[in-house]
N, C-alpha and C positions, 0 to 999 in steps of 0.2 A: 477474725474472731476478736471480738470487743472484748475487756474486761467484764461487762457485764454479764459475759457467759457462766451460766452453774458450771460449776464441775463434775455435776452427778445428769449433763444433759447431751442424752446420744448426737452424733454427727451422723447423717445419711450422706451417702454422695453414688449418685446415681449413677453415675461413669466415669471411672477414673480414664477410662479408652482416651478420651476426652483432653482429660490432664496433660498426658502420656505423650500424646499427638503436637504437642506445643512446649513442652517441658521436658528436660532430662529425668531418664529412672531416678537418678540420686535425691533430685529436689524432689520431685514428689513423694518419694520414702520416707526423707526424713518430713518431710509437711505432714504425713500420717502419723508418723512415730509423734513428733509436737503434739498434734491433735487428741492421740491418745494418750500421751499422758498429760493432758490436760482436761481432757473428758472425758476417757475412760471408758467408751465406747467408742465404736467407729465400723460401723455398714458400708461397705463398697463392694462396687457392680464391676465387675472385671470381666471385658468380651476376651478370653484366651487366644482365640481363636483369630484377632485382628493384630495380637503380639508375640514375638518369639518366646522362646523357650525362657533364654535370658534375662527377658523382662519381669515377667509374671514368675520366675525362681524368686529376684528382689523384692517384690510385691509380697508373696509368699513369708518371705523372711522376716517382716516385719509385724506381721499378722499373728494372733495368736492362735484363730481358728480359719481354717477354710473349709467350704462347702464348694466341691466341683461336682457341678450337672454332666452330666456324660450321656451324652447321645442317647437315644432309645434304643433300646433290643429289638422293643416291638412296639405297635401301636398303641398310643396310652399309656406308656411305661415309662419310668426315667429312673437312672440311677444316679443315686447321691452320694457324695463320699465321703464324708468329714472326717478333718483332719485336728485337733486340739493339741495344741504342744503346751503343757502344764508349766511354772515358773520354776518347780524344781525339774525343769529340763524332761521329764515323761511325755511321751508321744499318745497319744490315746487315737485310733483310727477306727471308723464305724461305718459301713457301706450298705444303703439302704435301698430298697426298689418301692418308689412310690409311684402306684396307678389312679389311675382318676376313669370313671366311669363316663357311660353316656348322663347323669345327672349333675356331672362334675363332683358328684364325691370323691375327697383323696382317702386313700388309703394307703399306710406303709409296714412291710412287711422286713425285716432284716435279714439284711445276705449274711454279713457277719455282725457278731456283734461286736461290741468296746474291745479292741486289744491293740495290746503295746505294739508299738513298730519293731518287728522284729526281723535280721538278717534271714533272707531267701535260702541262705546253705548255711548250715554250721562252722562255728567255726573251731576250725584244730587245735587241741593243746599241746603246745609248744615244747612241755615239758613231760610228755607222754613218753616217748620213745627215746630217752637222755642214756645215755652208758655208765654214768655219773650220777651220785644223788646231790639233791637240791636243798635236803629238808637235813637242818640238825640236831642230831640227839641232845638229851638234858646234860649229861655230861660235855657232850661240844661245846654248847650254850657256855655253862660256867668257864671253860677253858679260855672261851673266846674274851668272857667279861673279864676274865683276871688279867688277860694278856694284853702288856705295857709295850705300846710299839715305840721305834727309836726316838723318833720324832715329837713325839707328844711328852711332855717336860710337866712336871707337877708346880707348884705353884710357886715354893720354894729354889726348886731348880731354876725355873723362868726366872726369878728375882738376882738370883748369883749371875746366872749368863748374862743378863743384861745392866748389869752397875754401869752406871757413866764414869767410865778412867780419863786417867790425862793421858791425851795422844801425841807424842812426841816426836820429831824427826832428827835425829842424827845423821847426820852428812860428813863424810870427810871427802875433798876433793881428791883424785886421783891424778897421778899424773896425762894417761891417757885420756885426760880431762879436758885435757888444753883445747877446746875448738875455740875458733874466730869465728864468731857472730856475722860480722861483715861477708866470710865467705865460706859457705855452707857446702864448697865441695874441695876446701882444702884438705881434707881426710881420705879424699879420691885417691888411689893410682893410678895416673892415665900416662 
């Protein structure tokens, strides 16, 4: 990709299978990720079905929407699934059954429509069944603001504790003082 590419000009790439087959996951990811934020779009043809789970997860990850085709139910029928992960991080998922007749007209009919990716089970509140309460009264509240723990020094106090003094050492030799240098286990009793 030249300089003279717009940056308002789609990239198609027919197969990435292709890429994949001769190039590590990671270089082709980021070579998508370059490409779209550099144009801002970007079409790619992904055979699922010729790469693991692993692969097309990374693939996946960089993408901001996908469209998985899913086998037929029945003849004529294909189901679609699109997947949109918004930049404030919203998941939007829309699952569609598109037929096509003997005149090849499509028609599509929605399974479900737009909704958030949401957890399969609920999930438990942590703080449902506590012995103990969690939540504190307005009276608590003020107690808790008024209360000066040991540790935490006002501004004043921090200034007196920390003055720079002269640090001084006094030494007076003792007699039990006396070791030789030279022989560092004449204070032994052997």
């Amino acid at each position: 990709m030249g300089e003279a590419t717009p940056p308002d000009c789609p990239v198609i790439i027919d197969s990435l299978s292709t890429l994949l087959e001769f190039h590590p996951t990671s270089h082709v990811c980021r070579l998508l990720h370059q490409i779209g934020r550099r144009c801002g779009l970007v079409v790619c043809l992904l055979h699922s079905d010729l790469h693991g789970r692993h692969v097309t997860s990374q693939v996946d990850h960089v993408m901001s929407t996908t469209i998985d085709l899913v086998v037929p139910q029945s003849p004529g029928q294909l189901k679609v699934k699109v997947k949109h992960r918004k930049t404030t991080g919203k998941v939007l998922v829309s699952t569609e059954v598109v037929a096509m007749d003997d005149s090849y007209d499509m028609t599509s009919s929605p399974q479900v429509t737009s909704s958030l990716l949401t957890p399969s089970h609920p999930v438990p509140d942590p703080t449902q069944n506590l012995t103990f309460d969690l939540t504190l009264s307005e009276r608590e509240r003020e107690e808790r603001r008024k209360l000066v723990l040991p540790y935490h020094h006002s501004a004043g106090k921090k200034t007196a504790l920390l003055q720079a003094g002269s640090g001084r050492v006094f030494y007076t030799p003792d007699e039990a003082d006396d070791y030789d240098d030279s022989d560092p286990d004449d204070d032994l009793d052997i």
